[in-house]
Phi, psi and omega in degrees: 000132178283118176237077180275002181296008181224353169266100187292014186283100146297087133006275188266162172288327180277335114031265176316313190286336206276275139358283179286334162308317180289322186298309179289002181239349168278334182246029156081346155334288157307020222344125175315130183110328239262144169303136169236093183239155213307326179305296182316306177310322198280308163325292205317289215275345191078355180261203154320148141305315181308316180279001092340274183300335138317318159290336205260318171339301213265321191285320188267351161269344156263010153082030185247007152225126166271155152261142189221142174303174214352020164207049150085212193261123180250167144265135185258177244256146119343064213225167180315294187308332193278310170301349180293292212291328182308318200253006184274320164309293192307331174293317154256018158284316164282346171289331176296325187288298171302317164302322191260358143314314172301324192266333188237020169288171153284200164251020142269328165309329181254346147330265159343295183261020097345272160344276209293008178285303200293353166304307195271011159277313170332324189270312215259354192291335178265007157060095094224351160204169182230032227243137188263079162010161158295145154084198198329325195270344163307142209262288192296033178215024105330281153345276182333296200312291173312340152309327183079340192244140208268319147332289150353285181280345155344291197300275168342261201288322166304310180275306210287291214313330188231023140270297170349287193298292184351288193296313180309310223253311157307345168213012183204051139269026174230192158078173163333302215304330222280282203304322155276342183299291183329303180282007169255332163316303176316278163325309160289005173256335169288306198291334180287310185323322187288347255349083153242096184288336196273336179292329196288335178284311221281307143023270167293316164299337202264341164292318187273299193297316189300324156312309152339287166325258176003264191313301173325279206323312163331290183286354172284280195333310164314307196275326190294314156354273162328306181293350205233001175253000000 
């Protein structure tokens, strides 16, 4: 199956542009709220305003810039309400994920996401972040991958997948959360190895949530901040 969303062998200059823009607004390079504009941008990056506003497109069908009437193209803003609903979906698409990972991953596919857990111990072993690349090294788009169903990882990788990570890479990847998280990571992989689907979605959904709890807590924590400077 073709997933080209992660192969930067960039073709075009909107390609590039593309790419990078997404990148620099998943990892807070960009601030969330932040006005996006064709001019500023077009400097920055060295290309066209088209090839600029063809990025801001492509950014807003993965749902990581919004529009609003008279005030363009945003980065969209990081909040309590977005995350209940962002994760209330992803909990039941990736527990369907995980379950049905149990039944069509391979034994060489779960060989591999073996492999890169003990990769990410190396990282998680000094309790202070976790932060996982995009794409093949990501534990959960291994999953999604592994699911088999083409819908499914569309839906998933297409729609979702780099608003999550916004969220996951900007609050909820450090602390306390990092060691456990690696070990609900751990559990859930025992459960695909066993091909047990029904432990492996309650796994995961139980994963997502406890992830959720996390970031929600950030972010209050975050807006309370604010409100009191």
């Amino acid at each position: 199956m073709a997933l080209d969303i992660f192969t930067e062998q960039a073709v075009t200059s909107s390609d590039k542009t593309f790419y990078r823009m997404r990148k620099e607004i998943v990892d807070g390079e960009i601030p969330s709220g932040t006005k996006l504009s064709e001019t500023e941008l077009s400097t920055k990056y060295t290309v066209s305003r088209a090839v600029v506003r063809e990025a801001i497109n492509r950014l807003e069908a993965c749902h990581l810039v919004e529009r609003k009437a008279n005030v363009g193209a945003r980065v969209v803003t990081l909040s309590e309400a977005g995350l209940e609903e962002l994760y209330q979906v992803r909990e039941s698409l990736e527990g369907m994920a995980a379950r049905l990972a149990a039944i069509h991953m391979t034994d060489e596919d779960i060989q591999g996401l073996n492999a890169l857990l003990g990769d990410h111990f190396d990282e998680v072993k000094g309790g202070e972040s976790y932060y996982q690349e995009a794409g093949d090294v990501d534990f959960h788009y291994r999953i999604i991958l592994g699911s088999k169903n083409n819908h499914l990882i569309n839906m998933l990788i297409n729609g979702m997948y780099h608003l999550i990570r916004m969220y996951r890479v900007q609050l909820g990847m450090a602390g306390p959360r990092v060691t456990t998280a690696f070990d609900e990571h751990k559990h859930i992989v025992r459960a695909i190895s066993n091909r047990d689907p029904e432990l492996a979605e309650m796994l995961m959904r139980r994963h997502i949530q406890y992830s959720k709890n996390n970031i929600a807590n950030k972010l209050s924590s975050d807006n309370s901040k604010e409100r009191s400077s």
